[in-house]
C-alpha positions as CSV (number, residue, x, y, z in Angstrom):
1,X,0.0,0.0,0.0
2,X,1.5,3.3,-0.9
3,X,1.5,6.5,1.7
4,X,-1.3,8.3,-0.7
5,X,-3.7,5.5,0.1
6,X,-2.3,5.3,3.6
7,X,-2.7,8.9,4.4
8,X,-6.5,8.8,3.3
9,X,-7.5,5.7,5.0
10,X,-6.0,7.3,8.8
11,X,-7.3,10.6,7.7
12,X,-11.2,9.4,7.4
13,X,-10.4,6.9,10.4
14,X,-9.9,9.7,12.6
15,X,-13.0,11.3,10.7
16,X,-11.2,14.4,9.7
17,X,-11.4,16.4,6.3
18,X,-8.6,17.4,4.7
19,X,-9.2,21.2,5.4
20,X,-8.6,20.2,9.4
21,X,-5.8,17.9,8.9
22,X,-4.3,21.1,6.9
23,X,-4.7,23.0,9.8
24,X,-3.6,20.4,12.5
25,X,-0.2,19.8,10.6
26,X,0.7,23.8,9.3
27,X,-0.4,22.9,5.4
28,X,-2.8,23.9,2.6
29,X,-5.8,21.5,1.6
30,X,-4.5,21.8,-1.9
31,X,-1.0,19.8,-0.6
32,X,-3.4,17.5,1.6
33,X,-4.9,16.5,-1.9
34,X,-1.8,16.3,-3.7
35,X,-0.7,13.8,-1.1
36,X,-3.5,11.8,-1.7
37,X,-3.8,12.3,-5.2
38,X,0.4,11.0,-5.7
39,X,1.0,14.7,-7.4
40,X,3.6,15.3,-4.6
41,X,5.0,13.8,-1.0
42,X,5.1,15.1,2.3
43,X,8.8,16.2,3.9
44,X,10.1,14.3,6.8
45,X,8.8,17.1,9.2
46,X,5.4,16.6,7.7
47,X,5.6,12.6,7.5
48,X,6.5,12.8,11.5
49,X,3.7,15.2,12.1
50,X,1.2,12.7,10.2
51,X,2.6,9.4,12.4
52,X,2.3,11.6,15.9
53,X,-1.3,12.8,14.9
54,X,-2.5,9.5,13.9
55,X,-0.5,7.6,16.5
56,X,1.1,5.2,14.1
57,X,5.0,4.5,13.1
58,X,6.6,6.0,10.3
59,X,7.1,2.7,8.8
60,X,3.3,1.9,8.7
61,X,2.8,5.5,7.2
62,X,5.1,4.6,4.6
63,X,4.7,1.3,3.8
64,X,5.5,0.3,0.1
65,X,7.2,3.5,-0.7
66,X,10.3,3.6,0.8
67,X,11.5,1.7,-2.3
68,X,9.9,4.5,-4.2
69,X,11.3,7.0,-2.1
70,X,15.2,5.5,-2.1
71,X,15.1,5.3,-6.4
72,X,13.2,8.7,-6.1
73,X,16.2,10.1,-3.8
74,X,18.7,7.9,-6.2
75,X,17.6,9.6,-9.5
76,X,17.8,13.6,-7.5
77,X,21.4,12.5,-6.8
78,X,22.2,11.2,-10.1
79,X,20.8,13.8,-12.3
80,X,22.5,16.4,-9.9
81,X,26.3,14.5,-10.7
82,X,25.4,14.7,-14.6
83,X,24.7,18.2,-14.6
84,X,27.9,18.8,-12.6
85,X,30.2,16.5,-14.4
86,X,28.5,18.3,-17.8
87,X,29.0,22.3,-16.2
88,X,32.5,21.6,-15.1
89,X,33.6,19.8,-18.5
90,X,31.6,22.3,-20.3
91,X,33.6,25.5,-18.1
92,X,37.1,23.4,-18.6
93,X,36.4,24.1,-22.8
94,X,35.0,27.4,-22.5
95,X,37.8,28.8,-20.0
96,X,40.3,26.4,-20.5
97,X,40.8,26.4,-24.5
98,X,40.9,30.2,-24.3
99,X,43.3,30.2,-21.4
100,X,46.2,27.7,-22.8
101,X,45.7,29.7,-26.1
102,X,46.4,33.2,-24.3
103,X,48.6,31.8,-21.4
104,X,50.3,29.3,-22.9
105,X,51.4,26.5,-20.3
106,X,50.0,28.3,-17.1
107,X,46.6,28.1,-19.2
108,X,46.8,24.3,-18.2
109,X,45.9,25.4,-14.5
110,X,42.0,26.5,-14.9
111,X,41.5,23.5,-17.9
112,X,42.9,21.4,-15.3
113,X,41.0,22.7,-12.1
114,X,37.4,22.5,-14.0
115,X,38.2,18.8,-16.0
116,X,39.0,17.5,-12.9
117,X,35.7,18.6,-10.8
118,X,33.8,17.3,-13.8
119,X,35.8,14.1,-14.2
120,X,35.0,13.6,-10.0
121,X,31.3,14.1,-10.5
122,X,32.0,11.6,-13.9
123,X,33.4,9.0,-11.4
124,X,30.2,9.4,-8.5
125,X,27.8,8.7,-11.8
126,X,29.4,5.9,-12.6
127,X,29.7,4.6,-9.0
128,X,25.7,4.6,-9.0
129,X,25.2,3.1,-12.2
130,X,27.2,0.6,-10.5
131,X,25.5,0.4,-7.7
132,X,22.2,0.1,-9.9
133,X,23.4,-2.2,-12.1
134,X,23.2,0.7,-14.8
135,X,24.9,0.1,-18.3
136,X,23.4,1.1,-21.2
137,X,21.9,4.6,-22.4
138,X,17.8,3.0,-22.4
139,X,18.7,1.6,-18.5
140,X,20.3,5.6,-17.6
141,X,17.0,6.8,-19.5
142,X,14.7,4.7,-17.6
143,X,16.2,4.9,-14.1
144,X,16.1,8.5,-14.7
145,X,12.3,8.6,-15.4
146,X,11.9,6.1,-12.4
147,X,10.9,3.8,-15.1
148,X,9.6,0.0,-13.8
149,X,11.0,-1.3,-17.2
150,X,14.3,-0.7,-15.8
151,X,15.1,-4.8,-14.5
152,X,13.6,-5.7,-17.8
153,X,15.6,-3.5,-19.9
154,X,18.4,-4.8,-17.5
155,X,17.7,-8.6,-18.4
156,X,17.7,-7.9,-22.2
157,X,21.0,-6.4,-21.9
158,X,23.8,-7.8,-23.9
159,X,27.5,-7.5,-22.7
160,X,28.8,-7.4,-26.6
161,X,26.2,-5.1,-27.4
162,X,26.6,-2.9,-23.9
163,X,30.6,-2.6,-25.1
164,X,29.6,-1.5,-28.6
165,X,27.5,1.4,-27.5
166,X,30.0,2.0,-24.4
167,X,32.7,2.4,-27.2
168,X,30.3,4.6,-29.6
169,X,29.1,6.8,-26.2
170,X,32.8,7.7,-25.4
171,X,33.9,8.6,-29.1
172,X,31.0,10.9,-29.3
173,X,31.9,12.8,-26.3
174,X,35.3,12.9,-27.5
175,X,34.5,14.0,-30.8
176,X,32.0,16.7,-29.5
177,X,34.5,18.0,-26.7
178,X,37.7,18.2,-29.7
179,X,35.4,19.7,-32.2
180,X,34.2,22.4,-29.3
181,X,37.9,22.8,-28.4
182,X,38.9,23.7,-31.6
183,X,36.0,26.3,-32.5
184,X,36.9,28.0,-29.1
185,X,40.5,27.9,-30.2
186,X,40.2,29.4,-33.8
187,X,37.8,32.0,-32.0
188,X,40.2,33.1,-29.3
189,X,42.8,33.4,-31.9
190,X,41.2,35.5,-33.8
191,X,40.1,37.6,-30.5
192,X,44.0,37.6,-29.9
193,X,44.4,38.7,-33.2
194,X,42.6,42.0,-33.4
């Protein structure tokens, strides 16, 4: 049973509407019904409030989604380590390429600096595809999306076929990073130029 279905049966077993359990807990009706409607879910300071008002333990509150909760919490994390690891390899082209072309060798420094804080945010993605099994682009996609297909996806996977597009992800990136290096390049040169 998930906590939307939960919170509605205690709510009408204490016979109370969702305009007075708003009140009794510091919330809007509107978030009462989005609770109950699986549009959003409660913090933790809210889920205590619900277990000491209807006298029950967290884990009965909850019970069914903390699976939900821990992919839910899984997927925030991951999509926050892509967007750094992207930023900071992103910043180390922008800044760096310019920097080694004006500087020379002490240009290295920032390139280095920002490649590094996106190759560490590059290493805690693939530690949780690791951790999730995670290998090919459709599993990222649909662990992303919190996706149930995932284990089947997962099942159909093919090592030969996993290495292939492995090998075909990395050369893109490379390809798309060189190609950005050198427009930055030409451009800074004919910045320096002027």
């Amino acid at each position: 049973m998930n906590f939307s279905k939960q919170l509605k049966k205690y709510r009408e077993l204490n016979l109370l509407s969702q305009e007075v359990l708003a009140e009794k807990i510091y919330v809007t009706r509107q978030t009462i019904s989005k609770w109950e409607n699986d549009k959003s879910y409660p913090d933790i300071h809210n889920l205590v409030a619900l277990s000491i008002l209807f006298a029950i333990s967290l884990d009965e509150l909850v019970k069914g989604d903390m699976i939900i909760m821990k992919n839910a919490i899984a997927n925030e994390k991951m999509d926050k380590d892509v967007k750094g690891m992207l930023l900071f390899m992103g910043l180390g082209l922008i800044v760096g390429v310019p920097s080694i072309t004006i500087f020379g060798a002490k240009g290295y420094i920032p390139f280095g600096i920002l490649w590094a804080i996106g190759t560490y945010f590059a290493m805690k993605v693939e530690k949780a595809k690791k951790k999730h099994n995670i290998k090919t682009y459709k599993e990222i996609i649909a662990f992303s999306e919190g996706n149930s297909n995932l284990e089947e996806l997962q099942k159909k996977r093919s090592n030969r076929k996993y290495l292939v597009e492995k090998v075909l992800i990395v050369l893109a990136f490379t390809l798309t990073c060189s190609a950005i290096a050198l427009i930055i390049g030409f451009i800074t040169n004919i910045f320096m130029k002027l």
